[in-house]
C-alpha positions in Angstrom: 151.9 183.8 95.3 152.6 185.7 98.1 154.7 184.4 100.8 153.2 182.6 103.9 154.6 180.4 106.2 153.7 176.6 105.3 151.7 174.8 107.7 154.4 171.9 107.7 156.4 174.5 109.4 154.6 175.8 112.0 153.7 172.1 112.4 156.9 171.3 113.5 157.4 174.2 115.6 154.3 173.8 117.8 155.6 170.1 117.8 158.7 170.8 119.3 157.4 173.8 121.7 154.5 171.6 122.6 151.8 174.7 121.6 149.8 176.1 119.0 148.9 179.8 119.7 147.4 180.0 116.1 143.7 181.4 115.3 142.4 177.7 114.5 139.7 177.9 117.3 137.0 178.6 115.5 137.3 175.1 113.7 137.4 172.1 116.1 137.5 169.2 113.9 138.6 167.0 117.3 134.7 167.0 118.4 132.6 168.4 115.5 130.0 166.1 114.0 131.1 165.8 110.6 127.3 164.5 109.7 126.1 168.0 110.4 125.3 171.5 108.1 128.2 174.2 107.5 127.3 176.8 109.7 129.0 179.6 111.5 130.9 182.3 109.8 132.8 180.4 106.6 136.5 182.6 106.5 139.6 182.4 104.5 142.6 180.3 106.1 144.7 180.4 103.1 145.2 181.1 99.6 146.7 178.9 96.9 147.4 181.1 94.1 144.7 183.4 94.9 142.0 180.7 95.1 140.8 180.8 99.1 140.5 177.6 101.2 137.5 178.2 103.1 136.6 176.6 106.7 133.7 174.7 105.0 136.4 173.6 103.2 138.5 172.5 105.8 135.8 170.4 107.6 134.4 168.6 104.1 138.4 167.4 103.6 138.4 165.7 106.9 136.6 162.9 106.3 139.6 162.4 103.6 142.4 162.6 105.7 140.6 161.1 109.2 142.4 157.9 109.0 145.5 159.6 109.6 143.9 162.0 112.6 143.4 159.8 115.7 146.5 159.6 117.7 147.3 163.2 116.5 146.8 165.7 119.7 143.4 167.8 118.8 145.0 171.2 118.0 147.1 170.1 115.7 144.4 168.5 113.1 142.8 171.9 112.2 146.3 172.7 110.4 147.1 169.4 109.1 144.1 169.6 107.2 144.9 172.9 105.8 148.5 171.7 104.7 146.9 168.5 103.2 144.6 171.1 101.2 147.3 173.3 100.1 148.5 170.5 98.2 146.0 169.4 96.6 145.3 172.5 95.1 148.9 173.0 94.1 148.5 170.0 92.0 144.9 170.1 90.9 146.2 173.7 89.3 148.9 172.5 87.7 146.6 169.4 86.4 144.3 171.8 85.4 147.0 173.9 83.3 147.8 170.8 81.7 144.7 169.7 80.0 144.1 166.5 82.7 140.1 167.7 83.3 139.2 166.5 79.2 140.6 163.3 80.6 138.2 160.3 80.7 139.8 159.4 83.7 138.6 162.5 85.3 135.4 162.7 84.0 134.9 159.3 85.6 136.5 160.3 89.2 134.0 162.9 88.9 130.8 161.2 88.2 131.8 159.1 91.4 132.7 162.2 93.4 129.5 163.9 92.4 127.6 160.3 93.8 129.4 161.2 97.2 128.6 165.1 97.6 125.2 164.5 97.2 125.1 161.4 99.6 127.0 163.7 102.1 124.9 167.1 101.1 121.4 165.1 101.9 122.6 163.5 105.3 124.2 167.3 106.3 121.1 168.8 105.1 118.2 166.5 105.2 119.2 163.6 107.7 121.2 165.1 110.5 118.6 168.0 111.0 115.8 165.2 111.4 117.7 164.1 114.6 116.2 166.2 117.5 117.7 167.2 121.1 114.9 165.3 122.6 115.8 162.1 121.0 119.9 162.7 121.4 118.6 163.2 125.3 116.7 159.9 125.2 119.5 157.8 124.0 121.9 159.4 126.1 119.8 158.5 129.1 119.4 155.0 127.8 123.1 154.7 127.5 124.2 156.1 130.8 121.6 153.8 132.7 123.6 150.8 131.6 127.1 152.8 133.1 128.8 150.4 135.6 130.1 152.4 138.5 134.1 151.5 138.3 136.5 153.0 140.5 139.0 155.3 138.4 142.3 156.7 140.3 144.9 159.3 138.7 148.5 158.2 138.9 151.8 159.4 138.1 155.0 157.2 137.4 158.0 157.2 136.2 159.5 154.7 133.9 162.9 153.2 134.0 165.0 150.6 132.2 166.4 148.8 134.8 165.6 147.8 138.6 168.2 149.4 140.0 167.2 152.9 138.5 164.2 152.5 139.8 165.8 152.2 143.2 167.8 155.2 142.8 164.6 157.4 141.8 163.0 155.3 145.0 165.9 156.8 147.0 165.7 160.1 145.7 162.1 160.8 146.7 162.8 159.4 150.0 165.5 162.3 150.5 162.7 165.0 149.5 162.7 165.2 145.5 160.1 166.4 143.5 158.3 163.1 141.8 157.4 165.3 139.2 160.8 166.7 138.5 162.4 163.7 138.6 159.7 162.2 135.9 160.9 164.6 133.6 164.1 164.0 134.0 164.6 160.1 134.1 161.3 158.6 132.6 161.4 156.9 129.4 157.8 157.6 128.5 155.8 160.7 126.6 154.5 161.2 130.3 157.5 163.0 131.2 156.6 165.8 129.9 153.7 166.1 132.1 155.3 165.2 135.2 154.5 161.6 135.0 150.9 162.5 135.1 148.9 159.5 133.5 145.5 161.4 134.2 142.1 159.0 135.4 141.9 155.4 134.3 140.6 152.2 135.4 142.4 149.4 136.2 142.1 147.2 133.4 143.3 150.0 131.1 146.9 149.1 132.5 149.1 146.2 132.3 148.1 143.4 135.5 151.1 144.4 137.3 150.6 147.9 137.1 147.0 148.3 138.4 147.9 146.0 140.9 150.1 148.2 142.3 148.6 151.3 141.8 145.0 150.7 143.0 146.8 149.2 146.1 148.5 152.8 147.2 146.8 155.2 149.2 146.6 159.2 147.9 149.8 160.3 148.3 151.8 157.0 148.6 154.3 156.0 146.6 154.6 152.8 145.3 158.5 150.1 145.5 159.6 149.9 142.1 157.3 147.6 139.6 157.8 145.4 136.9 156.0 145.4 133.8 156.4 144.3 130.3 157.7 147.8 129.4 160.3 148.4 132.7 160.3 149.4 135.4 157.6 151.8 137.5 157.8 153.9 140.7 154.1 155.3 141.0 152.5 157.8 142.7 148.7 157.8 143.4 147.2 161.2 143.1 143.3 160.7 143.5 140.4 158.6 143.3 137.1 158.6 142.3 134.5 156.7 141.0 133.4 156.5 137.3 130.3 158.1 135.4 129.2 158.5 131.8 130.6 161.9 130.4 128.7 164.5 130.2 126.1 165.0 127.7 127.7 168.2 125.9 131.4 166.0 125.6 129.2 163.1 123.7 126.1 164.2 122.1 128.0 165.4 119.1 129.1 161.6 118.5 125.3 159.6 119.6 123.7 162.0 116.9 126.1 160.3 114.2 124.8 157.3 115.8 121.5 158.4 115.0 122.0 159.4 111.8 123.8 156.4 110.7 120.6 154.6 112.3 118.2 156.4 110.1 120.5 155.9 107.2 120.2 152.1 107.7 116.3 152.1 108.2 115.9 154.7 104.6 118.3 152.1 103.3 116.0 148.9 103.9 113.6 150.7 102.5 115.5 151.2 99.5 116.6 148.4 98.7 113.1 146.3 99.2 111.8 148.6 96.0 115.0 149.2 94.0 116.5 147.5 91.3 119.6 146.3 91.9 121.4 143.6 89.8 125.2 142.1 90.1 126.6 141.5 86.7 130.4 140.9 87.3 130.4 137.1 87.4 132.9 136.9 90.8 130.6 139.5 92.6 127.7 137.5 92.0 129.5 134.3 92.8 130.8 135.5 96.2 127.1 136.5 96.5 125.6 133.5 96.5 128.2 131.7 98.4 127.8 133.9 101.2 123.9 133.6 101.0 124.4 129.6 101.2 126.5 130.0 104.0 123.8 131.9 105.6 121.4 129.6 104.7 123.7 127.0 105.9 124.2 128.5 109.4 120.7 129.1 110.2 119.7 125.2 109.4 118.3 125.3 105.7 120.2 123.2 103.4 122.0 125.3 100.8 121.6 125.0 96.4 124.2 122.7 95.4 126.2 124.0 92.6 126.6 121.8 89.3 128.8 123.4 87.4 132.0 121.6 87.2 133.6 125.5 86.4 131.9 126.8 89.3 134.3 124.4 91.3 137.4 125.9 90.2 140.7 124.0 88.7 143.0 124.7 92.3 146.0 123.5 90.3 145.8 125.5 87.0 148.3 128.4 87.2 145.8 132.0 87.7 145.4 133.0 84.1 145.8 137.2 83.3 143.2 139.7 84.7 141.3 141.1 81.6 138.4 142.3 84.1 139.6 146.0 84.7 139.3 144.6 88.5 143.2 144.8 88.7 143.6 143.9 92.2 140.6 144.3 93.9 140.6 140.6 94.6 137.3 138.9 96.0 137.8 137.3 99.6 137.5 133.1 99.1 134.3 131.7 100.2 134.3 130.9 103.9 135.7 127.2 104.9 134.0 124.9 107.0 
């Protein structure tokens, strides 16, 4: 295999120098809407062995790793994907060398993977296309109607342990220093690195104490030193403005999902009026029904009452050993009253 730096590395690199000057742009998986058809020019980002990870690739593996994505800054989720793809083909090849894919167990992960590429093929292909511009536009207009205008300022702060370092930076601005110099050198937060800068937000996005305080100033003004539940602020208002919805190329990537996953629902319905569907494991269909009675219950009709005495359930008898293959994929207890 020939040599390349792993992406773990240059992860920690662009960590530590706070960029990431690598030729990733042409894949933004912080805004791309992951219901939509590959398009675009598919290239190589790595090889594995000689087999080629493909963007395509890349953006079909997110949805597999996008629990771990959201507090991870944009530009670095592009190569965490790679890295996570890298190893899974280092050990898919050496599963593959050892005999694993005329393993029932594999044969069964694929008949359930297969089930989920041609789920995610028809909504990329057939479902998300349906969606037009003209209805995105309509529901984006809907949706920014209902926008409250709120007052947003941008602040800067800096964050101390104690009250009397808060005085001292309080001092220290008064005899000319720079607030944002003095940010990154004394505040305990990840804002320091940006000169204290907290960017726009409203006031109930922050802590009681500190909107309070900050809405209060005037642009320009420093703030006395504040207490909060994490310290100790001095804050600088920068600007203010008043709120809008973003604009409609920032969001219309995310209200088509919404669209989609609308349709999805409605073919669903459909679906499921003319299907045959039947629960055979005994618990499922339990849970079933004592969710339906609940229902039932809730909206005034007076639920089946259940005569069998095994139905009831013996709450002292120790839980016998699971022969079901369910392991522990427990069913949640039927609600209490």
């Amino acid at each position: 295999m020939d040599h390349m730096p792993r992406i773990r590395t240059i992860l920690k690199t662009a960590l530590l120098a706070g960029v990431f000057g690598l030729a990733f742009s042409g894949v933004s998986l912080a805004q791309q809407d992951a219901s939509a058809p590959l398009t675009g020019q598919d290239s190589t980002v790595a090889t594995v062995n000689g087999y080629e990870i493909k963007t395509s690739e890349v953006r079909m593996a997110f949805d597999d790793v996008i629990s771990q994505l959201p507090n991870m800054p944009a530009k670095m989720r592009f190569p965490f994907v790679v890295e996570f793809l890298i190893e899974r083909h280092l050990i898919a090849q050496v599963a593959a060398k050892e005999g694993t894919a005329d393993s029932e167990d594999y044969k069964r992960r694929l008949a359930a993977y297969q089930a989920k590429a041609l789920r995610d093929s028809y909504l990329a292909t057939k479902i998300s296309p349906s969606i037009t511009e003209e209805e995105i536009k309509a529901a984006y207009d809907k949706e920014t109607a209902k926008v409250t205008q709120t007052e947003r300022i941008r602040a800067r702060h800096i964050l101390v342990a104690t009250e009397k370092e808060a005085n001292d930076i309080e001092a220290k601005l008064k005899a000319g220093a720079k607030f944002e110099d003095l940010a990154k050198q004394y505040s305990l937060d990840g804002s320091k690195d940006y000169g204290g800068d907290l960017g726009y937000f409203t006031a109930p996005e922050m802590v009681a104490e500190f909107s309070k305080a900050a809405f209060a100033l005037k642009q320009g003004e420093v703030s006395a030193p504040v207490k909060t539940e994490y310290g100790w602020h001095v804050i600088r208002l920068d600007d203010r403005k008043m709120g809008a919805a973003q604009p409609f190329d920032q969001v219309k990537g995310a209200i088509r999902n919404v669209l989609v996953r609308n349709k999805v629902q409605a073919i669903l319905a459909g679906l499921q009026g003319t299907a045959k569907v039947e629960i055979l494991d005994p618990d499922l269909k339990k849970a079933q029904e004592e969710a339906q009675a609940q229902l039932k219950k809730k909206a005034g009709e007076k639920p089946a009452v259940a005569t069998d005495p095994a139905a009831q359930g013996d709450v002292g008898a120790p839980a016998a050993p699971d022969t079901s293959g369910k392991g522990d994929l427990g069913l949640p207890d039927a609600p209490k009253q």
